[in-house]
N, C-alpha and C positions, 0 to 999 in steps of 0.2 A: 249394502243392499244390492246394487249395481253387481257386486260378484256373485252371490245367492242366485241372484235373475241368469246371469251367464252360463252357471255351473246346470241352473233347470233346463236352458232349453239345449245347452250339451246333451245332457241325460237322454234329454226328448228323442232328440237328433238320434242318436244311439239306439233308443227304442225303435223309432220308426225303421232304421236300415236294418235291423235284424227281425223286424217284424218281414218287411215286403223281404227280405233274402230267405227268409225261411220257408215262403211263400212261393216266390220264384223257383229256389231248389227242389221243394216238393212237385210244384206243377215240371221241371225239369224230368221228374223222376216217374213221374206218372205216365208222363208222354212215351218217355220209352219204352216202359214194361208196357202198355198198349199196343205200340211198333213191334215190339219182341212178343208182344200175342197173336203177332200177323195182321194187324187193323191196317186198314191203308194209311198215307199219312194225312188225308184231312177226314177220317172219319176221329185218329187219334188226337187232332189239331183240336178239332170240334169237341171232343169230348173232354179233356184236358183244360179248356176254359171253359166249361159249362159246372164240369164239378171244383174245381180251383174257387169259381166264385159262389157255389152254394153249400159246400162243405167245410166246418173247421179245420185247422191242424191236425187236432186228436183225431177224425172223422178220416184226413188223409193218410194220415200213420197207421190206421189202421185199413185201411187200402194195398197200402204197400206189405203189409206180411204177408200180402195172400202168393202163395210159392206156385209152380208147380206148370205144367203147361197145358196152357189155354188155348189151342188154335182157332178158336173160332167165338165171334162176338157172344154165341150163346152158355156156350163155357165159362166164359170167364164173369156172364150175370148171374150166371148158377154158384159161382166160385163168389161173387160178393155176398150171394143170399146168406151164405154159410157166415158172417161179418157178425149178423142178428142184431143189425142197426137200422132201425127201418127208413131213415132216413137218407142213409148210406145205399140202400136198398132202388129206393124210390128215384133219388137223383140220378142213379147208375143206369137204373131201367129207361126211365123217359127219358136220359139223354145219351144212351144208345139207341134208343128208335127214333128221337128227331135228325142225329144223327148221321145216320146210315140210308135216313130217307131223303138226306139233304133238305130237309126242312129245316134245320138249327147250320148256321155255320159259327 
């Protein structure tokens, strides 16, 4: 029984670290393509944990295919629309204008 108990909260332990690293590396990767969109770096900072905590994985994977260059904030929420996830949509919009207005840090 004792080994049963052991082997679950392994398993657990193993879930939880590849959960937050999957997490981590995404929000890693988000921050940059926002940098490499030319955002400053706390409009990127700021945006980066706003949508990290309100959009799933699948929500951020599909963030990440969007290609192509974006120089400017309004670009690249015209480049999310094209996603046709309204939620992906809606996160990206309000938190690029708390954002950029320094209202969200």
């Amino acid at each position: 029984m004792l080994r049963l108990l052991k082997r679950i909260l392994i398993l657990v332990g193993l879930v939880a670290i590849v959960w937050f690293g999957a997490h981590a590396y995404a929000a890693w990767r988000l921050k940059a393509a926002l940098r490499d969109a030319g955002l400053s770096e706390r409009v990127a900072t700021c945006m980066t944990g706003r949508l990290t905590r309100r959009l799933s994985l699948l929500q951020l994977a599909r963030l990440q295919k969007l290609e192509g260059d974006k120089p400017t904030l309004k670009s690249w929420v015209r480049a999310v629309a094209a996603v046709d996830d309204g939620k992906v949509v809606l996160v990206t919009v309000s938190s690029a204008a708390l954002c950029r207005t320094g209202l969200a840090r």
